[in-house]
PDB file with SEQRES, HELIX, SHEET and CRYST1 records, atoms N, CA, C and O in Angstrom:
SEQRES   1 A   77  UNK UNK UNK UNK UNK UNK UNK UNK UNK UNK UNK UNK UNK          
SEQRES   2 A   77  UNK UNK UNK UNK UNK UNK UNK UNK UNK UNK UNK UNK UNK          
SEQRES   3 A   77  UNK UNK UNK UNK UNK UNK UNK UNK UNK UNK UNK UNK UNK          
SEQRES   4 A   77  UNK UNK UNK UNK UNK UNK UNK UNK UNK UNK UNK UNK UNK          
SEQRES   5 A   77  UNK UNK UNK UNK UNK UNK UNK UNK UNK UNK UNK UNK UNK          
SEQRES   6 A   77  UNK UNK UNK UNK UNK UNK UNK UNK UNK UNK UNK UNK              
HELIX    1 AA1 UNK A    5  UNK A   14  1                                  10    
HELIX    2 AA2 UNK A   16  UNK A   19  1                                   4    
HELIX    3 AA3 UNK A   28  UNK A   63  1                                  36    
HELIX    4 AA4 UNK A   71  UNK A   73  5                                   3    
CRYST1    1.000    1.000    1.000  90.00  90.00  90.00 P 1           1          
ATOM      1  N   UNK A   1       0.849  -1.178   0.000  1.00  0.00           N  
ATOM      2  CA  UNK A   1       0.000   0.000   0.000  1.00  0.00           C  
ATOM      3  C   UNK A   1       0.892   1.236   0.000  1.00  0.00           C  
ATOM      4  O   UNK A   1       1.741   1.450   0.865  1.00  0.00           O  
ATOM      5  N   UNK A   2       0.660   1.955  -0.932  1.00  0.00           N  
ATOM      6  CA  UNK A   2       1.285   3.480  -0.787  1.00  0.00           C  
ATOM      7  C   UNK A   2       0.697   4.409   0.337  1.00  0.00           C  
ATOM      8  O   UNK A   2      -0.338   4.120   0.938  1.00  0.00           O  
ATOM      9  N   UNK A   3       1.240   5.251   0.514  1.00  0.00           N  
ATOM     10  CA  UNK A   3       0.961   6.391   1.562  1.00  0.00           C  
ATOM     11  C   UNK A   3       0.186   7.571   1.195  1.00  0.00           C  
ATOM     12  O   UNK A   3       0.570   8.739   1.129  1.00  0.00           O  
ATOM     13  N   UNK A   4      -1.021   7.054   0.956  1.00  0.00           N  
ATOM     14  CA  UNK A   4      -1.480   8.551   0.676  1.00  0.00           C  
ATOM     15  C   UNK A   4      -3.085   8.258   0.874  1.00  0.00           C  
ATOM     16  O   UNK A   4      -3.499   7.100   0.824  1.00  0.00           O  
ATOM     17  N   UNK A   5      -4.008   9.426   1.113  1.00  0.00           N  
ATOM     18  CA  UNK A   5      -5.454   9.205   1.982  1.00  0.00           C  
ATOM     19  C   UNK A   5      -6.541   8.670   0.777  1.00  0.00           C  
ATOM     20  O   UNK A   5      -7.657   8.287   1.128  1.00  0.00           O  
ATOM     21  N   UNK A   6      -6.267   8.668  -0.230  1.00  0.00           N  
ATOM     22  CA  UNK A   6      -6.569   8.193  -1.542  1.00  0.00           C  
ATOM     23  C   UNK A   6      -7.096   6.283  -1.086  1.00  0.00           C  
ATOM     24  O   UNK A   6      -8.204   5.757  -0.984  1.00  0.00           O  
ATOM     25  N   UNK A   7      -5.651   5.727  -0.916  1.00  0.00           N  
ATOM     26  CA  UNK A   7      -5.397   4.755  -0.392  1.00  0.00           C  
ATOM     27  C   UNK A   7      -6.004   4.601   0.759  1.00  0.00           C  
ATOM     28  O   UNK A   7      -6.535   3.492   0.709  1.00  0.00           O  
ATOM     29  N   UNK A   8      -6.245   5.152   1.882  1.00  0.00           N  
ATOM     30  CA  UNK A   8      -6.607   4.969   3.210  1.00  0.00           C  
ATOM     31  C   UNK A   8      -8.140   5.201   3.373  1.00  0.00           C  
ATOM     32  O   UNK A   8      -8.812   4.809   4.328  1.00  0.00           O  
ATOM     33  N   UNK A   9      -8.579   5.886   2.312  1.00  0.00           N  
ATOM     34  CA  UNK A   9     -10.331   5.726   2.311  1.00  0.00           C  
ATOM     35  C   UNK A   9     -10.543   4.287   1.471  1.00  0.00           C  
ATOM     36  O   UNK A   9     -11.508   3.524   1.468  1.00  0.00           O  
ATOM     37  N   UNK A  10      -9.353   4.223   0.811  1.00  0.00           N  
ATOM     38  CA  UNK A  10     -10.306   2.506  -0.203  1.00  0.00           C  
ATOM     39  C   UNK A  10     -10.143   1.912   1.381  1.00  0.00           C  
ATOM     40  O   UNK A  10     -11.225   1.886   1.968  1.00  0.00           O  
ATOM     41  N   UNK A  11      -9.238   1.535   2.005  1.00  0.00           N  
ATOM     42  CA  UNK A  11      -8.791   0.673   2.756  1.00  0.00           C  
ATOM     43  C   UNK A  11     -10.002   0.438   3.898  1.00  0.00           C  
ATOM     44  O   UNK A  11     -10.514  -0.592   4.337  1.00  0.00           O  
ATOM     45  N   UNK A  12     -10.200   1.701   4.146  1.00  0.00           N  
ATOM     46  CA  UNK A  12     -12.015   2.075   4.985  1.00  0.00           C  
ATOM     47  C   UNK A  12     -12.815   1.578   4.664  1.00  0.00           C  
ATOM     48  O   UNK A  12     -13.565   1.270   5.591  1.00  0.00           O  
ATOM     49  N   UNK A  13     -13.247   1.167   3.381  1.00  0.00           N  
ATOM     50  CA  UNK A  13     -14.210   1.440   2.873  1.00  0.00           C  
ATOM     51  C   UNK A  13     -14.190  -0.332   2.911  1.00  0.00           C  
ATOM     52  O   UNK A  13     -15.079  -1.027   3.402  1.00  0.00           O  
ATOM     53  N   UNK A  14     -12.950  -0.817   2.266  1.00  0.00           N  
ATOM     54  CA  UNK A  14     -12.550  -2.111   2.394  1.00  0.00           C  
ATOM     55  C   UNK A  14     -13.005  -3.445   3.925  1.00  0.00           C  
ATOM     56  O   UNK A  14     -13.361  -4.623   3.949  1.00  0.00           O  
ATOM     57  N   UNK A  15     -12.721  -2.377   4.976  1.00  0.00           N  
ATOM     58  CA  UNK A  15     -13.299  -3.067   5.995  1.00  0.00           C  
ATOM     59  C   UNK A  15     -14.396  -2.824   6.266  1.00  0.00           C  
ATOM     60  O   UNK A  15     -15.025  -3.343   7.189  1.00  0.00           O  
ATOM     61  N   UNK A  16     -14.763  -2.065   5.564  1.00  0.00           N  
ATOM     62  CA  UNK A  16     -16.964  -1.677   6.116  1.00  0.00           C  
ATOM     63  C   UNK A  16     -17.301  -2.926   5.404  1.00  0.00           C  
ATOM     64  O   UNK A  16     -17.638  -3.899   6.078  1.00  0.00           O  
ATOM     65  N   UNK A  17     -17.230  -3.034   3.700  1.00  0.00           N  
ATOM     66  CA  UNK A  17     -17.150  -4.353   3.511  1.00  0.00           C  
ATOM     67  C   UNK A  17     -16.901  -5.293   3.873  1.00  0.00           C  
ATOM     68  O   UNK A  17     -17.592  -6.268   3.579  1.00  0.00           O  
ATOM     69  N   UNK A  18     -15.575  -5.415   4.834  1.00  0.00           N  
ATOM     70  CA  UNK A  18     -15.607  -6.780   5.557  1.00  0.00           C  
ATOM     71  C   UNK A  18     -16.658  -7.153   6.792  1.00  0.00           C  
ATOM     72  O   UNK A  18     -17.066  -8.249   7.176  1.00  0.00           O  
ATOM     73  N   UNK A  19     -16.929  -5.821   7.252  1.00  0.00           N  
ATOM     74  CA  UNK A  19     -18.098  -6.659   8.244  1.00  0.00           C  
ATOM     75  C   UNK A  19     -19.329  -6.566   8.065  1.00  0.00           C  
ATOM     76  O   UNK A  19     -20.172  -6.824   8.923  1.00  0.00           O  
ATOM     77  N   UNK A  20     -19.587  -6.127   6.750  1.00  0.00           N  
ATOM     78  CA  UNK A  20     -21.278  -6.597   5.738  1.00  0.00           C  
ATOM     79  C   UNK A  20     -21.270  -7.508   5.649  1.00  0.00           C  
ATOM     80  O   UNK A  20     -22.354  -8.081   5.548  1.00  0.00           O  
ATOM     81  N   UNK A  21     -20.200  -8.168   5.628  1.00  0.00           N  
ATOM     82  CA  UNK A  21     -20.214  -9.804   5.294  1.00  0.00           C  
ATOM     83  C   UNK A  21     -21.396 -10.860   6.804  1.00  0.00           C  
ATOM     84  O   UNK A  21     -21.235 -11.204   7.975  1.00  0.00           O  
ATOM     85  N   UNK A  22     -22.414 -10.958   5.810  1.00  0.00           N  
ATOM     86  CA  UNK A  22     -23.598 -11.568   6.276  1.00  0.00           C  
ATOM     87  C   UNK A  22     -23.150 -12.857   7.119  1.00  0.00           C  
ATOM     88  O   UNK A  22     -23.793 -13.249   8.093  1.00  0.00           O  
ATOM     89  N   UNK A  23     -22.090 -13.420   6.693  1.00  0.00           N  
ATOM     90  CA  UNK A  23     -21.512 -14.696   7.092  1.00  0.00           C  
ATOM     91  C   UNK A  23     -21.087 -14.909   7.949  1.00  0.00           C  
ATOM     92  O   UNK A  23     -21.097 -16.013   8.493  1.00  0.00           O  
ATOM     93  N   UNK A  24     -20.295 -13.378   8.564  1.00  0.00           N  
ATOM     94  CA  UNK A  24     -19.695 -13.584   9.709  1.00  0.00           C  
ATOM     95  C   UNK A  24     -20.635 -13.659  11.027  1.00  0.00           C  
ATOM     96  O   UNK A  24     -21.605 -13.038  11.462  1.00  0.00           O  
ATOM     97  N   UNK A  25     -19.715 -14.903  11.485  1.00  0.00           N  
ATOM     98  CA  UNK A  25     -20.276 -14.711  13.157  1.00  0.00           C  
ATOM     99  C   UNK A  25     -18.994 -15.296  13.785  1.00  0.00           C  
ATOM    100  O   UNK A  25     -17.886 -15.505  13.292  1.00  0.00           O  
ATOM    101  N   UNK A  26     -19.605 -15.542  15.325  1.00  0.00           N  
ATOM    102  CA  UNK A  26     -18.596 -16.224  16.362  1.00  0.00           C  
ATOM    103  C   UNK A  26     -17.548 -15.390  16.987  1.00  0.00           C  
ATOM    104  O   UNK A  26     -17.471 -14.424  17.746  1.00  0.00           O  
ATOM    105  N   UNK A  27     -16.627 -16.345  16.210  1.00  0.00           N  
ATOM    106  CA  UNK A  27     -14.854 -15.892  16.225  1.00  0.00           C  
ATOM    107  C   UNK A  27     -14.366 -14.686  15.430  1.00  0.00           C  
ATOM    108  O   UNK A  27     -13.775 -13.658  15.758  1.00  0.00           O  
ATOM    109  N   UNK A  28     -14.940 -15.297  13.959  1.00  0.00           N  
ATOM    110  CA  UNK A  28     -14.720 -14.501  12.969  1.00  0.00           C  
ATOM    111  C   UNK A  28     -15.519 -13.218  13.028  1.00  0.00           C  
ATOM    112  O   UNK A  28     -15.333 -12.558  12.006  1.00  0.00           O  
ATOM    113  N   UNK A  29     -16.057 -12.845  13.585  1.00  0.00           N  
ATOM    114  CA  UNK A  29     -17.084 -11.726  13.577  1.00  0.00           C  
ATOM    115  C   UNK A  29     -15.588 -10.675  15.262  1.00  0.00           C  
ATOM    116  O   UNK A  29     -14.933  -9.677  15.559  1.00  0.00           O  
ATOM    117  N   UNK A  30     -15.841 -11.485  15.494  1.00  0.00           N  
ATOM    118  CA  UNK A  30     -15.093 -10.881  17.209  1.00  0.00           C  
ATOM    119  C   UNK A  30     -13.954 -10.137  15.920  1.00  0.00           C  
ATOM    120  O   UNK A  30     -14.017  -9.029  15.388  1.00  0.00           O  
ATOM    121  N   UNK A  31     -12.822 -11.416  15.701  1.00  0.00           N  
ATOM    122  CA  UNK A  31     -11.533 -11.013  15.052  1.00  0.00           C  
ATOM    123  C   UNK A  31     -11.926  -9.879  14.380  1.00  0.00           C  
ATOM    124  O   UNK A  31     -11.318  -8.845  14.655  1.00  0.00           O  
ATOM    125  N   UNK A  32     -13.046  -9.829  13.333  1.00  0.00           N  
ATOM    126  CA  UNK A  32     -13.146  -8.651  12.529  1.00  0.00           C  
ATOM    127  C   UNK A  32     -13.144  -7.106  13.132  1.00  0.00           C  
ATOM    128  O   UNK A  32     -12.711  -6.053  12.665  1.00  0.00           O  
ATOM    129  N   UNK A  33     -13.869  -7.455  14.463  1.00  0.00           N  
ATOM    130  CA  UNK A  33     -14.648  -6.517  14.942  1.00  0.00           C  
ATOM    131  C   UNK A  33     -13.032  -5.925  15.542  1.00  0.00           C  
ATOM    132  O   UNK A  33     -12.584  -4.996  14.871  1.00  0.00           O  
ATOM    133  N   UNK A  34     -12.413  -6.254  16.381  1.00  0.00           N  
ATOM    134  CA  UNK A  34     -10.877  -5.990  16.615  1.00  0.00           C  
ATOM    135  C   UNK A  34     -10.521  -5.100  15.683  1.00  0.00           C  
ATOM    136  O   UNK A  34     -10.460  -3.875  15.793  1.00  0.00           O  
ATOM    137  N   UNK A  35     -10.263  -5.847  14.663  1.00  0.00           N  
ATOM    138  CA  UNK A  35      -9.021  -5.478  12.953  1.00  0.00           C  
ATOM    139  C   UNK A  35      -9.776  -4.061  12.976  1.00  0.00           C  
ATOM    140  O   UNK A  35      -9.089  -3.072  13.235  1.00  0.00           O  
ATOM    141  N   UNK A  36     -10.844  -3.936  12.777  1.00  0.00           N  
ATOM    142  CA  UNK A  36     -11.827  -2.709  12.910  1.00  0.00           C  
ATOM    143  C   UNK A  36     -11.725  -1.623  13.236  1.00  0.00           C  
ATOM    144  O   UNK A  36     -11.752  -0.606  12.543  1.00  0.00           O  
ATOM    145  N   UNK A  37     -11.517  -1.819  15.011  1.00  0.00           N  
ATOM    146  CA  UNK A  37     -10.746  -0.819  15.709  1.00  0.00           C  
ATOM    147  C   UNK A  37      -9.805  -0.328  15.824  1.00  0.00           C  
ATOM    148  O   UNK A  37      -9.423   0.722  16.341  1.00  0.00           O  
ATOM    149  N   UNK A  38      -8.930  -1.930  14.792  1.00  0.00           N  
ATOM    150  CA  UNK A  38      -7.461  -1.438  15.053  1.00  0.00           C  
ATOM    151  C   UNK A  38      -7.276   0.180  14.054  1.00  0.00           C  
ATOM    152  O   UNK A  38      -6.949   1.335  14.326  1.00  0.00           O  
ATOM    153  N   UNK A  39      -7.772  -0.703  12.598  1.00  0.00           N  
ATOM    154  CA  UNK A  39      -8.072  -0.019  11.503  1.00  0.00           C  
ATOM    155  C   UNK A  39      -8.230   1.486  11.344  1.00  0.00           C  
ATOM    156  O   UNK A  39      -7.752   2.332  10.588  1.00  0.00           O  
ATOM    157  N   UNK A  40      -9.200   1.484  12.488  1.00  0.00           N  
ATOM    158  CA  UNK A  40     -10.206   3.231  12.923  1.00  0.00           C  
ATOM    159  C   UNK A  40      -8.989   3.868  13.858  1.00  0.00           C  
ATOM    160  O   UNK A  40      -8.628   5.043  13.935  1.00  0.00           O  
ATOM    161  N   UNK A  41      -8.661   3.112  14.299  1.00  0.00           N  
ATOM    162  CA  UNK A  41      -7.376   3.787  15.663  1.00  0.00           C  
ATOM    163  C   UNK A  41      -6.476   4.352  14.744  1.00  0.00           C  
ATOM    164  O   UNK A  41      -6.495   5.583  14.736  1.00  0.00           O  
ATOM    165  N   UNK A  42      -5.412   3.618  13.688  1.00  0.00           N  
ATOM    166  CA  UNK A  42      -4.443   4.317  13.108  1.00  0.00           C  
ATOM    167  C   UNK A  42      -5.245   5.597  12.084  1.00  0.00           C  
ATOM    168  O   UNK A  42      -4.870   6.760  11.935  1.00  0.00           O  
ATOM    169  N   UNK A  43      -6.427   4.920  11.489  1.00  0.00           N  
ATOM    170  CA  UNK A  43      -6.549   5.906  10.663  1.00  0.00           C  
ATOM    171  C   UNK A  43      -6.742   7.318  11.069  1.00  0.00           C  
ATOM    172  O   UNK A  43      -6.153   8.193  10.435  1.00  0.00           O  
ATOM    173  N   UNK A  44      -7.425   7.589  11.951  1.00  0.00           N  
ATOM    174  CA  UNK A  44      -7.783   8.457  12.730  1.00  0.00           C  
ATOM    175  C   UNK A  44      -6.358   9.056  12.613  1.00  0.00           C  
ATOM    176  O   UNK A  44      -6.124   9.661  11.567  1.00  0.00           O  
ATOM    177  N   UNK A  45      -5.242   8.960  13.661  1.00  0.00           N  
ATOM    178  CA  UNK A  45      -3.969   9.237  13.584  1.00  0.00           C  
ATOM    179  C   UNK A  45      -3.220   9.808  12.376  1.00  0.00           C  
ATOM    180  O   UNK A  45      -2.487  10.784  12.222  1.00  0.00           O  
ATOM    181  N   UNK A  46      -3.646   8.903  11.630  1.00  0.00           N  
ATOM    182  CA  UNK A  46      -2.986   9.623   9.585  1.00  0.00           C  
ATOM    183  C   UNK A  46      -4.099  10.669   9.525  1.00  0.00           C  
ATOM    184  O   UNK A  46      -3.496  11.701   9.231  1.00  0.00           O  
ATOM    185  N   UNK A  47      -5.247  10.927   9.631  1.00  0.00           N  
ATOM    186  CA  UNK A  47      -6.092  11.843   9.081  1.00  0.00           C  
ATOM    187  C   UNK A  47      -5.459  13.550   9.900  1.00  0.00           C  
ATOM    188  O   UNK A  47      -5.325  14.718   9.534  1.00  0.00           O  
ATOM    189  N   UNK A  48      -5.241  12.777  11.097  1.00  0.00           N  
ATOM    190  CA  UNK A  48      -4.664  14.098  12.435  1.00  0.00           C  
ATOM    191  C   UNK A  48      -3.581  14.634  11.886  1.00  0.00           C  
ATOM    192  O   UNK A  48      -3.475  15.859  11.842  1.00  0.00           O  
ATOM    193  N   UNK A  49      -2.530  13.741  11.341  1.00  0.00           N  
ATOM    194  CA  UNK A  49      -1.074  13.858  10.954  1.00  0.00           C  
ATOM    195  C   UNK A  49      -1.209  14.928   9.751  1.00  0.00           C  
ATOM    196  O   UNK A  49      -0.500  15.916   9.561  1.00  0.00           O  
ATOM    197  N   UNK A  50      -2.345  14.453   8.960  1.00  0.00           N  
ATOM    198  CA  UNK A  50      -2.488  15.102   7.669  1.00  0.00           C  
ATOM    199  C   UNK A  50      -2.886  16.422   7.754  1.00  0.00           C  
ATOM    200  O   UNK A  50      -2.545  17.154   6.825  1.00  0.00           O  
ATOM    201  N   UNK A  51      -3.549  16.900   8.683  1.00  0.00           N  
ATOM    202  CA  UNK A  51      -4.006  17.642   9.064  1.00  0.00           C  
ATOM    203  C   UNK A  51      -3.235  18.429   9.510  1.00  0.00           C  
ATOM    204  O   UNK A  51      -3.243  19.529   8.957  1.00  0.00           O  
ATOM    205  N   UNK A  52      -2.597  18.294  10.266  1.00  0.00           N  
ATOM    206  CA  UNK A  52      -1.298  19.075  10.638  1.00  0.00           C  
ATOM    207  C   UNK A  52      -0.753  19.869   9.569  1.00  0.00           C  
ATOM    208  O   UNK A  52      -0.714  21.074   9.319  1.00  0.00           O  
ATOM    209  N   UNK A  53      -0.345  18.817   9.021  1.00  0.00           N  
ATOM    210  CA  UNK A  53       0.389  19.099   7.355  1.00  0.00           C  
ATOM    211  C   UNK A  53       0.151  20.544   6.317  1.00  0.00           C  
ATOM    212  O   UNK A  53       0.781  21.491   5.845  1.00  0.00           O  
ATOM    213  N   UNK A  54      -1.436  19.854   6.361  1.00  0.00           N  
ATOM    214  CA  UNK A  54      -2.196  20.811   5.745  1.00  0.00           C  
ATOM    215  C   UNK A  54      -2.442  22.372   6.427  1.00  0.00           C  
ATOM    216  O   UNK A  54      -2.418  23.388   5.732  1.00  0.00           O  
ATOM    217  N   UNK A  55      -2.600  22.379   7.403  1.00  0.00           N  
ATOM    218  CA  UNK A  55      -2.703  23.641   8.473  1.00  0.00           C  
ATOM    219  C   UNK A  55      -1.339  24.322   8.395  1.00  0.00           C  
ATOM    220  O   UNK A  55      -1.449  25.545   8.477  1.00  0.00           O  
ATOM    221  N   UNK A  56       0.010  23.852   8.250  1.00  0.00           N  
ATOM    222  CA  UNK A  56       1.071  24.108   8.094  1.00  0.00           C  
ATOM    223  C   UNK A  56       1.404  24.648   6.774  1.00  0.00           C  
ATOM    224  O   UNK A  56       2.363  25.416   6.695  1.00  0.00           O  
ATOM    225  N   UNK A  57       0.744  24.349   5.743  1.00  0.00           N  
ATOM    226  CA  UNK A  57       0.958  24.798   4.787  1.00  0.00           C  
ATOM    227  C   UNK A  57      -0.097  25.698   4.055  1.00  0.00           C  
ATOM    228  O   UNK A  57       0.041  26.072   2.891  1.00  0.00           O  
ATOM    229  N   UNK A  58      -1.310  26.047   4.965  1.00  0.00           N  
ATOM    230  CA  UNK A  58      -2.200  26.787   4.911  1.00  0.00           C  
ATOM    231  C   UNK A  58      -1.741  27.974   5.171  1.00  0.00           C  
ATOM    232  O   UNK A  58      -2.020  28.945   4.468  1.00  0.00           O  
ATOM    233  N   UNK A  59      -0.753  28.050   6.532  1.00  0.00           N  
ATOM    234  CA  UNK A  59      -0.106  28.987   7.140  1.00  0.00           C  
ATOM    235  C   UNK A  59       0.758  29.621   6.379  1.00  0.00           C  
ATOM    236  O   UNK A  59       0.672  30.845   6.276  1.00  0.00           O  
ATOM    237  N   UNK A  60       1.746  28.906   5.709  1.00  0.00           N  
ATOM    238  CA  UNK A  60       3.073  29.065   4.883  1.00  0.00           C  
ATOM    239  C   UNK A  60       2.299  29.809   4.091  1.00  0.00           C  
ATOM    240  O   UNK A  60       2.311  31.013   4.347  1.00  0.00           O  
ATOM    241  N   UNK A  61       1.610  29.442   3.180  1.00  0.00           N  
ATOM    242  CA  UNK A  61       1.028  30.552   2.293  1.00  0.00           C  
ATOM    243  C   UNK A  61       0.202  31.711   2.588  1.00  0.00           C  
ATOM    244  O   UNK A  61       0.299  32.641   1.787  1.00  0.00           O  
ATOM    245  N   UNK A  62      -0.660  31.863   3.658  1.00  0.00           N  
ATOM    246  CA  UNK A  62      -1.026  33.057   4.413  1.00  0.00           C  
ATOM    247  C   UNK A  62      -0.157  34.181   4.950  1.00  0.00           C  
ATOM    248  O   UNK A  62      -0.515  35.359   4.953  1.00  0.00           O  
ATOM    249  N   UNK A  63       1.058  33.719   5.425  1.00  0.00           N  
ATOM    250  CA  UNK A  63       1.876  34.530   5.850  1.00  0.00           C  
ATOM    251  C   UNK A  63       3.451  34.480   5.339  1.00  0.00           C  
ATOM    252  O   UNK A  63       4.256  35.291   5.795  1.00  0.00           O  
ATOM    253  N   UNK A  64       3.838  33.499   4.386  1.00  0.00           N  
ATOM    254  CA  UNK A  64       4.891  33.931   3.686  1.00  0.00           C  
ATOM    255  C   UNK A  64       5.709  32.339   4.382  1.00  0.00           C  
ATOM    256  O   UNK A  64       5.033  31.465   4.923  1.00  0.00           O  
ATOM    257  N   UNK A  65       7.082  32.253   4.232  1.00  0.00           N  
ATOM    258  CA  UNK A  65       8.144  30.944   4.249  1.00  0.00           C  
ATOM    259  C   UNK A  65       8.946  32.362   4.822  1.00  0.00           C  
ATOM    260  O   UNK A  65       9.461  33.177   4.057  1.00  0.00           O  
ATOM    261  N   UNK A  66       8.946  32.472   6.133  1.00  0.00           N  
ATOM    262  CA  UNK A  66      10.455  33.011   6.481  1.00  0.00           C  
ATOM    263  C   UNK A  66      11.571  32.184   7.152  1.00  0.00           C  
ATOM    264  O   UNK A  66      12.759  32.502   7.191  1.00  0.00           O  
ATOM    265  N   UNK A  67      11.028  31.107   7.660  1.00  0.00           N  
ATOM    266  CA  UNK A  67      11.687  30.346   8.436  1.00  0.00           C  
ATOM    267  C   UNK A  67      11.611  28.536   7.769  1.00  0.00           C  
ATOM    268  O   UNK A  67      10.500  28.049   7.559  1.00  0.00           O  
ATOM    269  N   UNK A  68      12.376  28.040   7.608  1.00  0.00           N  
ATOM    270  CA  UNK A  68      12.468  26.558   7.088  1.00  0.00           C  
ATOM    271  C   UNK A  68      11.161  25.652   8.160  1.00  0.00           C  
ATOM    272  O   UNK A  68      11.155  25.579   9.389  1.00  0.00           O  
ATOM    273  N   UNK A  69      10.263  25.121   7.282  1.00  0.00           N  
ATOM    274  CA  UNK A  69       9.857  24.383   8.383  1.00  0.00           C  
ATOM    275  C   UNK A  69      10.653  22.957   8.460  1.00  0.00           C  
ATOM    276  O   UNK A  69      11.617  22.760   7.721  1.00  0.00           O  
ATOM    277  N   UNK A  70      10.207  21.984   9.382  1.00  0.00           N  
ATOM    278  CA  UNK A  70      10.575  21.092   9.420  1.00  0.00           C  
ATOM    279  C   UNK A  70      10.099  19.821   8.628  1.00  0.00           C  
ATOM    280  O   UNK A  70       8.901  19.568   8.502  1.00  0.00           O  
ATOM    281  N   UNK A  71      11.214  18.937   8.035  1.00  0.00           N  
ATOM    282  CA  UNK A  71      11.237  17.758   6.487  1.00  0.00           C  
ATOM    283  C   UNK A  71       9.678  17.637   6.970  1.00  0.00           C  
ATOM    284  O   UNK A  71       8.820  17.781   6.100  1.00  0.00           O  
ATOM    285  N   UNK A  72       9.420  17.474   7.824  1.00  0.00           N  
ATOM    286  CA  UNK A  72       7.820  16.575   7.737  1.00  0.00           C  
ATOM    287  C   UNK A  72       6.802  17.443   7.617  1.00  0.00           C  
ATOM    288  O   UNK A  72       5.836  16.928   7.056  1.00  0.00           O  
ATOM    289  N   UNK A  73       6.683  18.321   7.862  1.00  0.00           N  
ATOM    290  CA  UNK A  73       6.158  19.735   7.010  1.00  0.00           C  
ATOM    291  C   UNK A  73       5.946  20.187   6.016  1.00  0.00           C  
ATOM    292  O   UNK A  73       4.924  20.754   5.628  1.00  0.00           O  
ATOM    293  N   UNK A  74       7.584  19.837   5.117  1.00  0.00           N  
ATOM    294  CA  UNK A  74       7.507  20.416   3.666  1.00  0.00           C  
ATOM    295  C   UNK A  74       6.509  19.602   2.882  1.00  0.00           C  
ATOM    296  O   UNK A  74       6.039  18.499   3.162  1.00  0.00           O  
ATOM    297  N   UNK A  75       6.283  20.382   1.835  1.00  0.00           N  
ATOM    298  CA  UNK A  75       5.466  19.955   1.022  1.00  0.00           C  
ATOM    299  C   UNK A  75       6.615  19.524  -0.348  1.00  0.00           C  
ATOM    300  O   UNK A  75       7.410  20.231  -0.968  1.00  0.00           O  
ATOM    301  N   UNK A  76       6.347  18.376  -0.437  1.00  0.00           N  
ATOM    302  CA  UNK A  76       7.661  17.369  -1.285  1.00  0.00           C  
ATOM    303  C   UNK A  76       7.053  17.326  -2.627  1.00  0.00           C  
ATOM    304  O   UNK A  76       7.791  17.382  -3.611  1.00  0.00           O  
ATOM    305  N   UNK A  77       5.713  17.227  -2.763  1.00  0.00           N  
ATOM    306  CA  UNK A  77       5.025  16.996  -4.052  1.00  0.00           C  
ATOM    307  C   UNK A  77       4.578  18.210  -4.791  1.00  0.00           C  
ATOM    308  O   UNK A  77       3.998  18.097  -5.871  1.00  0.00           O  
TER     309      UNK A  77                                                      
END                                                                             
């Protein structure tokens, strides 16, 4: 998987599909239900991260580049 939110909404969207799945129960329903949270936990985190990003470079252009921000800041693309 590449890094980018493009990717991270299929991937969403990917596990909503997995627990439509009519079939699941038991075990397999529990396990899913886990992967789920795990799923929602990081994404959440990349959406925050991105966000950052974006606010940072909202800024940069509102008020000018006087100061270097930092590599994870810049805008590379």
């Amino acid at each position: 998987m590449t890094a980018n939110l493009s990717d991270l909404n299929k991937a969403l969207f990917d596990q909503l599909n997995r627990l439509n799945n009519a079939e699941l129960a038991g075990d397999e329903l529990e396990a899913e239900l886990k992967r789920t949270s795990a799923v929602t936990s990081v994404s959440k985190e990349i959406v925050s991260n991105a966000r950052v990003i974006l606010d940072a470079e909202r800024h940069r252009m509102e008020f000018g580049s006087y100061h270097k921000l930092p590599e994870l800041l810049e805008n590379k693309g």
